[in-house]
C-alpha positions in Angstrom: 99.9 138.5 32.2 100.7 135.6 29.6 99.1 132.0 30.1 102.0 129.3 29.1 101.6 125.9 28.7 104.8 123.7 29.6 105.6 120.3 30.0 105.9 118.8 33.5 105.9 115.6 35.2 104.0 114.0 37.6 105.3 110.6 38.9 107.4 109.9 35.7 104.3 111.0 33.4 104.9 114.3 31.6 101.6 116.4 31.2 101.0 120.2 30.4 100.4 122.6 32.6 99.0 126.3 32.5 101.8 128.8 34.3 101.0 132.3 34.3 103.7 134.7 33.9 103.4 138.6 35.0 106.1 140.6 36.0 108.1 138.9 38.9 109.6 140.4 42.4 113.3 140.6 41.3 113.6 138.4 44.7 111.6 135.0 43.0 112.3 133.1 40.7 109.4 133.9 38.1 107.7 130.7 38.9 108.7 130.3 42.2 105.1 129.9 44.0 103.6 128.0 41.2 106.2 125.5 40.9 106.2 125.4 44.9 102.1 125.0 44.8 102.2 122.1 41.7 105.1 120.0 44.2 103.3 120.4 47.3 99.4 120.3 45.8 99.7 117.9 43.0 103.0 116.4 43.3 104.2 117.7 40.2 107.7 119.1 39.1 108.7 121.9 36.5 111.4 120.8 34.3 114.5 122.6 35.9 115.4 123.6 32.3 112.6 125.6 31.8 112.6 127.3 35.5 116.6 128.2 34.7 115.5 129.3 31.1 113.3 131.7 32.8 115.7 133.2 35.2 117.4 134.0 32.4 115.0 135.8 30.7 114.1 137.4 33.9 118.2 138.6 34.5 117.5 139.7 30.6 114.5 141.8 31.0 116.0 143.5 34.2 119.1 144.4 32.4 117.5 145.6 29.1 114.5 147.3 30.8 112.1 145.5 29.4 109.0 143.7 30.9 109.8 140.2 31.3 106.2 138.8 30.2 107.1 140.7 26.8 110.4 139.4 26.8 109.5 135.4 27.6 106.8 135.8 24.5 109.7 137.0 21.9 111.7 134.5 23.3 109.5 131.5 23.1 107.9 132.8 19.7 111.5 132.7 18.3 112.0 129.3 19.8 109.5 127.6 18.1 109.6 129.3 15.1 113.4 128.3 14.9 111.7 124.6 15.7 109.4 124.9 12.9 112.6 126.4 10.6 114.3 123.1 11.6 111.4 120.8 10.9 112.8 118.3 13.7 111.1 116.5 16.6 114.2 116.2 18.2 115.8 118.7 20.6 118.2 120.5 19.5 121.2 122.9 20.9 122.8 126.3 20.3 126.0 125.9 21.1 126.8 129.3 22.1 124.5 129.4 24.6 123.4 126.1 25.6 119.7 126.9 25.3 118.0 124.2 24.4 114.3 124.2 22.4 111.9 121.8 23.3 110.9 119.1 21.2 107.6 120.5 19.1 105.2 118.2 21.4 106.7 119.7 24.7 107.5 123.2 23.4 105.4 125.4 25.4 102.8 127.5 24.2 101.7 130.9 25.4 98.4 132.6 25.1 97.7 136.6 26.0 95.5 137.5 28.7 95.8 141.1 28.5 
């Protein structure tokens, strides 16, 4: 299980929050009961960008066979080394995909618990 830290906002205020991200039921969206829990306990609300991002990767993992904890960790390691490459605050676009990478300040940031 990975620990991330991503931006999300509470009444208009954006603050970070610790997800933690296994490997999902194929049935959920990866986040699906913490984003649930944060909205109904706290009254906060995951970016929709990053839930859809990680659908995605989950649709990714499944296809390839590979576990989707493994597969979010490349994915946001290449992200914000690409950020860093860029040397830009601002967020930027790939335009074949349409994946967008988080401003360095709201870039989410993973730690290992295994």
């Amino acid at each position: 299980m990975k620990k991330f830290e991503v931006p999300c906002f509470f009444e208009g205020k954006k603050s970070m929050v610790s997800l933690y991200i296994g490997n999902p039921e194929p049935t959920h969206s990866p986040i699906h009961f913490q984003a649930d829990w944060l909205s109904k306990a706290r009254g906060g609300q995951v970016p929709s960008q990053i839930i859809e991002s990680l659908i995605k990767i989950q649709k990714l993992a499944v296809d390839n066979g590979v576990e989707f904890e493994e597969l979010c960790h490349y994915a946001l390691e290449a992200a914000n080394n690409e950020l860093k490459q860029e040397g830009s605050s601002e967020p930027s676009s790939n335009a074949e995909d349409n994946t967008q990478v988080l401003p360095q300040e709201d870039a989410p940031k993973v730690e290992s618990n295994a």
